[in-house]
C-alpha positions as CSV (number, residue, x, y, z in Angstrom):
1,X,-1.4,78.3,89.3
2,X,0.3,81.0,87.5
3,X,-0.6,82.1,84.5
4,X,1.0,83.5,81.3
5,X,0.1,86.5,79.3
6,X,0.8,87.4,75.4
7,X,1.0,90.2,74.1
8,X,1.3,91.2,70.6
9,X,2.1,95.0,69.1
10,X,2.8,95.8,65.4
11,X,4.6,99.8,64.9
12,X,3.1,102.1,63.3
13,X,5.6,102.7,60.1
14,X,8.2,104.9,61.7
15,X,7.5,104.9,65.1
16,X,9.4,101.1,65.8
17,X,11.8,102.6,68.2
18,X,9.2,105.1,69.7
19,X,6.9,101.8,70.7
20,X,10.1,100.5,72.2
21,X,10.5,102.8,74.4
22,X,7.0,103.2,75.4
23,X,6.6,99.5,76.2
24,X,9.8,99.5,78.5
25,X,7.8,102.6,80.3
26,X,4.9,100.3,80.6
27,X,6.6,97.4,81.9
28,X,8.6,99.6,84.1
29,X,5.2,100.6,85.7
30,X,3.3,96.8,85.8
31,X,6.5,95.1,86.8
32,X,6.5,96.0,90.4
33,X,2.4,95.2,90.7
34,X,1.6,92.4,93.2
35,X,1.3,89.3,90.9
36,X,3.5,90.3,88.3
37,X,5.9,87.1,88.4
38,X,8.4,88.3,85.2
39,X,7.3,90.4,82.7
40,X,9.6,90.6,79.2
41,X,9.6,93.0,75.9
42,X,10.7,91.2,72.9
43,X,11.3,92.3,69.6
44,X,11.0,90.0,65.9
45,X,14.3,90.1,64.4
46,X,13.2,89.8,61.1
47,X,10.6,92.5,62.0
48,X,11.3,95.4,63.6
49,X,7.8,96.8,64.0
50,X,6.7,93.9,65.7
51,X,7.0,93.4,70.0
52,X,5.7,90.9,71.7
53,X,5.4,91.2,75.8
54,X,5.1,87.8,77.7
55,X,4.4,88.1,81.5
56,X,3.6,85.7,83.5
57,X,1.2,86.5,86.3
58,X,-0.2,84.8,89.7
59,X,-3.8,85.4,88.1
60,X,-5.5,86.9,85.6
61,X,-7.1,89.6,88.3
62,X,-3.5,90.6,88.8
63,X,-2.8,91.2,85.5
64,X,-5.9,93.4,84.9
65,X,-5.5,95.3,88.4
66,X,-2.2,96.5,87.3
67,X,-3.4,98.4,84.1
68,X,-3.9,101.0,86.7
69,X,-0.8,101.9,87.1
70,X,-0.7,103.0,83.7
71,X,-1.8,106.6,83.2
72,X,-4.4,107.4,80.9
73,X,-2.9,109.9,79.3
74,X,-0.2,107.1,78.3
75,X,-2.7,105.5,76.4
76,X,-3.0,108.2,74.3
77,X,-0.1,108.7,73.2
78,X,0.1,104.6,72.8
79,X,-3.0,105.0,70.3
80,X,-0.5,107.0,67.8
81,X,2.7,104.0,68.0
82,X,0.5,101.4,66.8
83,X,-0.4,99.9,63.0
84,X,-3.5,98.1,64.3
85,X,-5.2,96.7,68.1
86,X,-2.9,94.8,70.4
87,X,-3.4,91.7,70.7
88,X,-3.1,89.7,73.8
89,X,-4.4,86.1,75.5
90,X,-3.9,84.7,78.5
91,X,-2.8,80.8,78.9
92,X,-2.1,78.1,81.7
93,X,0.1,75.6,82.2
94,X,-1.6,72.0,81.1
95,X,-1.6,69.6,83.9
96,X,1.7,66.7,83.3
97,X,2.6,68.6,79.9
């Protein structure tokens, strides 16, 4: 059963477009990683500093295997985009819903 994955980022003031860009990067990189079923950036139209990323995944293991493929020297300059901690949960389907 696949399962779905939500992320939630919130820019740090002035760097809106900058986190943009990095989260296409970072999609570009967990996209191709076995499991990855679709993986989307999405943006708040009434909020500019907020993305969300919803992927859906063939298991959680996937999804946390392909952090990998990140480098860490990506995550440092991630720590200076944001306002505050991503947020993120996974979630499954319910059975006949």
């Amino acid at each position: 059963m696949a399962i779905t994955r939500i992320n939630e980022f919130h820019a740090a003031p002035n760097a809106e477009q900058a986190l943009g860009d990095f989260l296409r990067k970072v999609i570009a990189l967990v996209a191709e990683a076995p499991g990855c079923v679709s993986c989307e950036l999405l943006r708040d139209p009434t909020d500019p500093s907020r993305y969300l990323i919803l992927e859906t995944w063939t298991e959680i293991a996937a999804h946390q295997a392909a952090a990998s493929r990140i480098p860490p020297d990506m995550y440092a300059a991630f720590q200076k985009l944001i306002a505050e901690p991503p947020r993120g949960r996974y979630y499954a389907p319910i059975a006949g819903g």
